[in-house]
C-alpha positions as a printed Julia matrix, in Angstrom:
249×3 Matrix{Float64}:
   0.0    0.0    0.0
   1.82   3.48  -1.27
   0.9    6.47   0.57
  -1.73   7.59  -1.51
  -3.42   4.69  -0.23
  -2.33   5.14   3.18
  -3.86   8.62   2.9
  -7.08   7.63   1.36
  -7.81   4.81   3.67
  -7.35   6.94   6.75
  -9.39  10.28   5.58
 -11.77   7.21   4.87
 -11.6    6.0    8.46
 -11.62   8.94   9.55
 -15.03   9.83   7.79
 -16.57   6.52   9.05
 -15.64   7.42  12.85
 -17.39  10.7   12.86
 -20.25   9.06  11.63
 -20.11   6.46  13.79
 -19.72   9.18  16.83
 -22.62  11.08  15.74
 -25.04   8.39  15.39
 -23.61   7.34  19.1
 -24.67  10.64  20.22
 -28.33  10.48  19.16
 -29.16   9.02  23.31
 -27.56  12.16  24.16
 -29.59  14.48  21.8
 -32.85  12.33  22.51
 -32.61  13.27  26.22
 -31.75  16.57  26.21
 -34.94  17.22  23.79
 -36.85  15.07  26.42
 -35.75  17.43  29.04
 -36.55  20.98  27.48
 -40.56  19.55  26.08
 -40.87  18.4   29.31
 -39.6   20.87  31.65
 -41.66  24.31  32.62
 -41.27  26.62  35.63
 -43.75  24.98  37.53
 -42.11  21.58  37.63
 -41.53  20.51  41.4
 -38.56  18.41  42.55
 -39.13  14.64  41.92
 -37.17  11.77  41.3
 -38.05  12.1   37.83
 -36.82  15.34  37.12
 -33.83  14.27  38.79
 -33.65  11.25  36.55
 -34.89  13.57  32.78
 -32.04  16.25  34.24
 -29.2   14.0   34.7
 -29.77  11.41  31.81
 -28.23  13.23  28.97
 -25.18  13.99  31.03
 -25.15   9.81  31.71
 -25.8    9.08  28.03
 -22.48  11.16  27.47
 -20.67   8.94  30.11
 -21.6    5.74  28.53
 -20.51   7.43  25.13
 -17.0    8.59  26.67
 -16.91   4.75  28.57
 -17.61   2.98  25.52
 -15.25   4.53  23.09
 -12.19   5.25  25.14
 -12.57   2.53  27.94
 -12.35   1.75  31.69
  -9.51   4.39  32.05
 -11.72   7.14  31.19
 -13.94   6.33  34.55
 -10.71   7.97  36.63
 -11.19  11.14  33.67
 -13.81  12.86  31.42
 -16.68   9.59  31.99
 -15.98   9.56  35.83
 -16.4   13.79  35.5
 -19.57  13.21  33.5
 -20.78  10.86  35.77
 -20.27  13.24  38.93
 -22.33  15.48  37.01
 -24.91  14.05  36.99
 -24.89  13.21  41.09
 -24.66  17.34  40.49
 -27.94  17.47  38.25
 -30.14  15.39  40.54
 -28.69  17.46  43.9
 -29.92  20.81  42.18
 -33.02  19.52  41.61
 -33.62  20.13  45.16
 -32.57  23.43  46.46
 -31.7   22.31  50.28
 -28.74  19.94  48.2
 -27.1   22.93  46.36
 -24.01  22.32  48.24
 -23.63  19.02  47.67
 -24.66  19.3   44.02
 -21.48  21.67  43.89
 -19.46  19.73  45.85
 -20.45  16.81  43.11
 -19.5   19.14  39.87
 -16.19  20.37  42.17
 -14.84  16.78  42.01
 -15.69  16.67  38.13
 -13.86  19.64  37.92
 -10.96  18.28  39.02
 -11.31  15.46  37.01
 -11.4   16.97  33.86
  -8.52  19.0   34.81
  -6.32  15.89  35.46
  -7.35  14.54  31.96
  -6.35  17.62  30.21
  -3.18  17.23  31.73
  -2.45  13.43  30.76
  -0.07  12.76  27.56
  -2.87  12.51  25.29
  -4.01  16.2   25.66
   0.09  17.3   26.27
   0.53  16.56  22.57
  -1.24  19.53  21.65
   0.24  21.95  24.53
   1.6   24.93  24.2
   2.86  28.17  25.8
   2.27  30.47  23.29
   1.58  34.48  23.95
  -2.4   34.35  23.04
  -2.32  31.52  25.49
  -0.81  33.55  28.62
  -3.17  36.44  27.64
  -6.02  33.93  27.73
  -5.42  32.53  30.84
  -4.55  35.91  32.87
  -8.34  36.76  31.22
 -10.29  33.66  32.61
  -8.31  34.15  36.31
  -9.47  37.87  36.18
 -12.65  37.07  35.39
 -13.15  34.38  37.59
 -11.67  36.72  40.61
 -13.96  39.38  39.67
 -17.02  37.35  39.17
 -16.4   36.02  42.99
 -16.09  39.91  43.87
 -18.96  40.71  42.63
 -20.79  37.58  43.87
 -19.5   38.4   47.41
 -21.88  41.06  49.03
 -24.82  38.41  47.83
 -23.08  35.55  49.13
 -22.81  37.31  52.89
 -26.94  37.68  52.93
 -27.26  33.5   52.48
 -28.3   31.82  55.84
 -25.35  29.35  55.35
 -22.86  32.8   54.54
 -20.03  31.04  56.55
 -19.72  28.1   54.91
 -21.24  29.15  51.2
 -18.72  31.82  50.47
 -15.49  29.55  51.1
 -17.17  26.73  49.09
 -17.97  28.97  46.47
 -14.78  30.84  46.27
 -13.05  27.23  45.8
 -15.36  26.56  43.42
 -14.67  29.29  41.57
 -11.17  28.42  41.84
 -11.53  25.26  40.54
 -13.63  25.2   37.23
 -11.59  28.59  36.22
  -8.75  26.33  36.14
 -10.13  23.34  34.27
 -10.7   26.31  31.81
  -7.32  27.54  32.09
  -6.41  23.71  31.12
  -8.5   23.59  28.46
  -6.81  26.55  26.64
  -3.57  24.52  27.45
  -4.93  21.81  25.27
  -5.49  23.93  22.15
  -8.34  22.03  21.43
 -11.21  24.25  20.42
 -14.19  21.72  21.18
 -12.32  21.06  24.77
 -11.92  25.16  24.95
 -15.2   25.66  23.82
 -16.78  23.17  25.93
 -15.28  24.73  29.18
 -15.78  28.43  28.42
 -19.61  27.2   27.91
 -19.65  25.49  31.57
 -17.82  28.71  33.04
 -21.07  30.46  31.17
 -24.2   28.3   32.58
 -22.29  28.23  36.21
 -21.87  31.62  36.31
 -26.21  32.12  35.36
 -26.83  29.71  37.97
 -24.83  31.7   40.61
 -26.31  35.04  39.54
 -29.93  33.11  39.87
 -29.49  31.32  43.05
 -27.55  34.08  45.01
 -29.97  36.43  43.88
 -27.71  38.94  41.98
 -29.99  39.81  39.26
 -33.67  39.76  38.73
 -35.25  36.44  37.42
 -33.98  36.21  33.6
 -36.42  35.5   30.55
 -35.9   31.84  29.21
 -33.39  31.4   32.14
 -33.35  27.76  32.3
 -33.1   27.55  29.13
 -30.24  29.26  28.92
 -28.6   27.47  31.65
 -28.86  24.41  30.66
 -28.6   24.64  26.79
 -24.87  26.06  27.68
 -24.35  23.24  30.28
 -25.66  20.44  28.01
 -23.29  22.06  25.16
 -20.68  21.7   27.59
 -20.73  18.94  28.55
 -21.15  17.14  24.82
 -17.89  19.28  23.76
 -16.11  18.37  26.69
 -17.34  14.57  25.76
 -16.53  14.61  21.89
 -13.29  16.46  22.34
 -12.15  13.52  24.76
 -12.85  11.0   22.32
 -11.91  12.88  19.21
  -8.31  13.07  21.22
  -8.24   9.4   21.65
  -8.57   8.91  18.01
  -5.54  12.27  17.4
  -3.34  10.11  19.42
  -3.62   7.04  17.46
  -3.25   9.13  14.53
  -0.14  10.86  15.55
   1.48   7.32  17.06
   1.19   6.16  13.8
   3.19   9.45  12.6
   5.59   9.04  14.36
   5.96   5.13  13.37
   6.64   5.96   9.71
């Protein structure tokens, strides 16, 4: 096989692999349209919210699980799957903290994915990167400024504004990572869930009036995240095996 052949048979494999992804991601899409028909402003906590909430963030787990394996449990399918434990805690507002003490730990483990070998590949240190990530660190410390005074007026001030303040901490740095990896669904993906947490925190802390199409908005930026986050983990997989084989000839 010369490398014209080489060539076409891998922009052919290639080709068949993205279709193969996107008909893998029609659970995902199939829930998340489940969700929005079914959702409205006067739904009550239940377990089945809980369960319509969470189960396109668990589709996307079994997605990541199936195509890059049991390894991905300790990385983007063990984040997604924390998620979700996030999802059904919100559903109920006396389990806000523990619904962000859920999406803390998949935080983290998105951030230790990004900075495995697979996403190092694509690292750099670049100017436009530096400027990026002194932007998301100034934004995130200004956000939790500006978050503060509201924070203080909770019932639970004392331990909210620590935990929230970590938070913050935490999911601007899985951004930070995400620029690191110079991958723009991973980038995108995290700049969308910096987005939807920061309309949740101006909704629950009460630092702006009730928003028009709110949930929606929420959510449609979560759920994006999350299926970037998702596709860009598997798309890497299939980089690496790409660029082993580069290195091979």
């Amino acid at each position: 096989m010369d490398i014209l052949e080489t060539d076409a048979y891998d922009r052919r494999r290639r080709r068949n692999t993205s279709c193969a992804l996107l008909l893998s991601l029609a659970p995902f899409l199939s829930a998340t349209a489940v969700y929005f028909y079914l959702w409205s402003p006067e739904s009550g906590p239940s377990v089945l919210a809980a369960g319509v909430k969470a189960a396109p963030t668990l589709s996307l787990a079994v997605l990541v699980f199936s195509w890059n394996g049991g390894q991905s449990v300790l990385g983007v399918a063990g984040g997604l799957l924390f998620s979700a434990v996030g999802d059904c805690c919100l559903v109920w507002p006396e389990l806000f903290l523990p619904g962000m003490g859920a999406f803390a730990v998949a935080h983290l483990q998105y951030s230790f994915t990004f900075l495995t070998t697979r996403y190092a590949t694509y690292s750099s240190s670049s100017s436009w990167s530096g400027l990026f990530y002194l932007l998301l660190f100034v934004t995130g410390g200004g956000f939790y400024i500006y978050l503060y005074p509201f924070l203080q007026r909770t019932p639970d001030s004392r331990l909210l504004t620590p935990a929230v303040g970590v938070y913050t901490v935490l999911i601007t740095v899985m951004a930070a990572l995400a620029v690191r990896t110079r991958r723009a669904a991973t980038l995108l993906g995290s700049l969308s869930f910096l987005v939807s947490d920061m309309m949740v925190a101006l909704t629950v802390f009460k630092a702006t009036g009730p928003l028009e199409h709110g949930n929606t908005i929420v959510m449609g930026t979560y759920y994006l995240a999350q299926l970037l986050i998702a596709v860009g983990d598997v798309k890497m997989v299939e980089n690496k095996d790409d660029f082993s084989k580069w290195k091979k000839t």
